[in-house]
C-alpha positions in Angstrom: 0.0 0.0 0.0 1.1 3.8 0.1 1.8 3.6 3.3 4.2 0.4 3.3 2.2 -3.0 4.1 -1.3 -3.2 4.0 -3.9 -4.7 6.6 -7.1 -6.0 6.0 -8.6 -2.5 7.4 -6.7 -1.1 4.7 -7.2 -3.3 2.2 -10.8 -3.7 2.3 -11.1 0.6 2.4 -9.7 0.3 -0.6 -11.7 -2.4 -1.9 -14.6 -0.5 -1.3 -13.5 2.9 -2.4 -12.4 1.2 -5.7 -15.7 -0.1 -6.5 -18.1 3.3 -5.2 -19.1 1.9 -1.8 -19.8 5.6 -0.1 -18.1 5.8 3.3 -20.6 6.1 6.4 -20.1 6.4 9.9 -20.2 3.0 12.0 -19.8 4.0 15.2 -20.9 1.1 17.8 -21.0 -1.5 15.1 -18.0 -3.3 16.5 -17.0 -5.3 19.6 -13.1 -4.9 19.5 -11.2 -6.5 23.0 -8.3 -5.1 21.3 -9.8 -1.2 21.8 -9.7 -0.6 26.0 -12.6 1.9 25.1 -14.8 -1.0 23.6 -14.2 -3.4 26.7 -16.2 -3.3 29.9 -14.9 -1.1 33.0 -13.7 -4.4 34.9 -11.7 -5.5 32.1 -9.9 -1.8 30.5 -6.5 -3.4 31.5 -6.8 -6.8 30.1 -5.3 -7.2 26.7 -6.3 -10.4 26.5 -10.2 -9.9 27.1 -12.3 -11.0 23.7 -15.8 -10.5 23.5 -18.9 -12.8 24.4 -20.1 -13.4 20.8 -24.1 -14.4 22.5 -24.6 -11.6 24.9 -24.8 -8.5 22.2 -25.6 -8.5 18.1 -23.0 -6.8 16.2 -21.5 -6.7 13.1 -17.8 -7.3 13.9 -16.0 -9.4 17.0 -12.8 -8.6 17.4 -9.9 -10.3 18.3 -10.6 -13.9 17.0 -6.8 -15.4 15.3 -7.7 -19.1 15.4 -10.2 -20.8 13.3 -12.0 -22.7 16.0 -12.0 -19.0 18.1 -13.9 -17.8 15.2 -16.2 -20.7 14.6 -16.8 -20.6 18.1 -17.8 -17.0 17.8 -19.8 -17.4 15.2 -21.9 -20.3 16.2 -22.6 -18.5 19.5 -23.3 -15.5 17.0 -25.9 -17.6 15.4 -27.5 -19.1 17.9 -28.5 -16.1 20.3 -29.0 -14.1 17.4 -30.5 -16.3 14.2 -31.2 -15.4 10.8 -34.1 -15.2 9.7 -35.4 -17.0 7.0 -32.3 -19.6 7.5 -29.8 -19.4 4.8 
């Protein structure tokens, strides 16, 4: 990227941008343990604290590096929060 290596935040900005996606604002749409301002007052301190993936609906869960983290995540995701009609 212009600014030396790109990261997925980057990259998909770019992604969108290239194909006329207009940029909005998406405040509160995440839940990011890796952001002290997006974990709960007991937890500001702990690095390692990850979300609980049944307890609110949001678009993004953040940090989930392993696959079976993610699935994890997902299916709790899914489960509290289904989609309706199914896929």
């Amino acid at each position: 990227g212009k600014y030396g290596p790109m990261g997925e935040d980057l990259f998909a900005q770019a992604c969108l941008d290239a194909n006329g996606v207009k940029r909005g604002i998406g405040y509160g749409s995440k839940l990011d343990g890796t952001c002290e301002a997006d974990r709960p007052l007991s937890e500001k301190k702990n690095k390692k604290w990850k979300p609980n993936c049944d307890t609110v609906a949001t678009t993004t869960y953040h940090p989930f590096m392993k696959p079976e983290d993610y699935w994890a995540c997902y299916e709790a995701t899914m489960k509290a929060f289904p989609v309706y009609p199914p896929p």
